[in-house]
C-alpha positions as CSV (number, residue, x, y, z in Angstrom):
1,X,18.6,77.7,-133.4
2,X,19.9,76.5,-130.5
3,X,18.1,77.1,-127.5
4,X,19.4,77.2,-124.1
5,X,17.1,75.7,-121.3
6,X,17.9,77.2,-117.9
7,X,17.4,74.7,-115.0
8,X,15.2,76.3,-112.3
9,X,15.5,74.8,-109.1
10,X,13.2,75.4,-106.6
11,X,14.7,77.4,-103.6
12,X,14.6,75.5,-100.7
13,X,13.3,77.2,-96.9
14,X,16.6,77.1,-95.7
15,X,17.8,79.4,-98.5
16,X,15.0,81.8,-98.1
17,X,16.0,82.4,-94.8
18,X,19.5,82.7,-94.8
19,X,18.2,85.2,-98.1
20,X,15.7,87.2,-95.5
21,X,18.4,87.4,-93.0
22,X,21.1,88.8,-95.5
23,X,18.6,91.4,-96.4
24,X,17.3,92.4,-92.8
25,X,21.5,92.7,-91.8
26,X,21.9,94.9,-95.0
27,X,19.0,97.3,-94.2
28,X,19.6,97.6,-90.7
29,X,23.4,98.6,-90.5
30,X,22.2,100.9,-93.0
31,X,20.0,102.3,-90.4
32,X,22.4,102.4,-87.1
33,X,25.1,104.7,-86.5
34,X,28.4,103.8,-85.9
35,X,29.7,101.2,-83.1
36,X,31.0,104.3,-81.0
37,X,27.8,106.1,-81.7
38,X,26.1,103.1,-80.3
39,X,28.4,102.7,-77.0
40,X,27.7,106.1,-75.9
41,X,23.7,105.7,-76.5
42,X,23.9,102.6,-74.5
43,X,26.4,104.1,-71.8
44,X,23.3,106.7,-71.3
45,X,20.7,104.7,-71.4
46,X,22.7,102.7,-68.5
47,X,22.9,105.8,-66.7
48,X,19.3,107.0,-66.9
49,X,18.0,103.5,-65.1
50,X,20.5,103.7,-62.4
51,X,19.2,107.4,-61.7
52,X,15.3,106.2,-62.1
53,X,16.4,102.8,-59.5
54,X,18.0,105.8,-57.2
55,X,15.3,108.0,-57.2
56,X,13.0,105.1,-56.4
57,X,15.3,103.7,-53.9
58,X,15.5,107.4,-52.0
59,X,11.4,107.5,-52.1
60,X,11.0,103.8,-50.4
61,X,13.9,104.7,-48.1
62,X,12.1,107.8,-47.1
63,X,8.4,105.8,-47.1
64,X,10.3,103.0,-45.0
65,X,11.4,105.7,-42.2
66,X,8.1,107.3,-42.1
67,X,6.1,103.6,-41.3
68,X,8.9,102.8,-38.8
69,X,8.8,105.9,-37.3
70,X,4.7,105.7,-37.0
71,X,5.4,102.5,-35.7
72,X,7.1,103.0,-32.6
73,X,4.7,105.8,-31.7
74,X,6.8,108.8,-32.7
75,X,5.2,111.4,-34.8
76,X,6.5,111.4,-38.1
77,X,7.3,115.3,-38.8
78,X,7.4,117.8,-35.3
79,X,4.4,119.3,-34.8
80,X,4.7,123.1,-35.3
81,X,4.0,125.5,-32.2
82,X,1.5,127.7,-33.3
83,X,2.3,131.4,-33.1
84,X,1.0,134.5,-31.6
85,X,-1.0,137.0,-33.4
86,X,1.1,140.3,-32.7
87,X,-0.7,143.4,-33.1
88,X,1.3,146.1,-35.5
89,X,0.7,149.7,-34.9
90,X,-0.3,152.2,-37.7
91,X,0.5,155.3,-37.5
């Protein structure tokens, strides 16, 4: 009866990690689509902060106008001449 003694040797933090890690790269390209999948998503995403940065950048320049406008006395939209009442006859 021969028995066969297995050495157990304790698994060091290093090896953990580098176990962990493995793991974590396994489950996650499981998860993400393909690299050209990937390029377009962050191509859009690009493209959707540029637009938001635009749209803010059209608001300030629009706000900046207004103040300077208000500051060198001029009124910021033309004031609207008021109109006539015109009587309509009914027959």
């Amino acid at each position: 009866m021969a028995e066969k003694k297995e050495e157990l040797k304790p698994q060091t933090l290093e090896d953990e990690v580098e176990e962990l890690k493995h793991k974590f790269a396994s489950i996650v390209n499981l998860c993400l689509p393909p690299k050209e999948v990937l390029d377009e998503v962050k191509k859009d995403l690009i493209t959707a902060q540029i637009s938001i940065l635009k749209i803010f950048k059209t608001l300030l320049d629009y706000q900046i106008e207004t103040l300077q406008k208000l500051a060198e006395g001029k009124p910021s939209q033309p004031q609207k001449k008021e109109k006539k009442i015109q009587k309509i006859k009914v027959e």
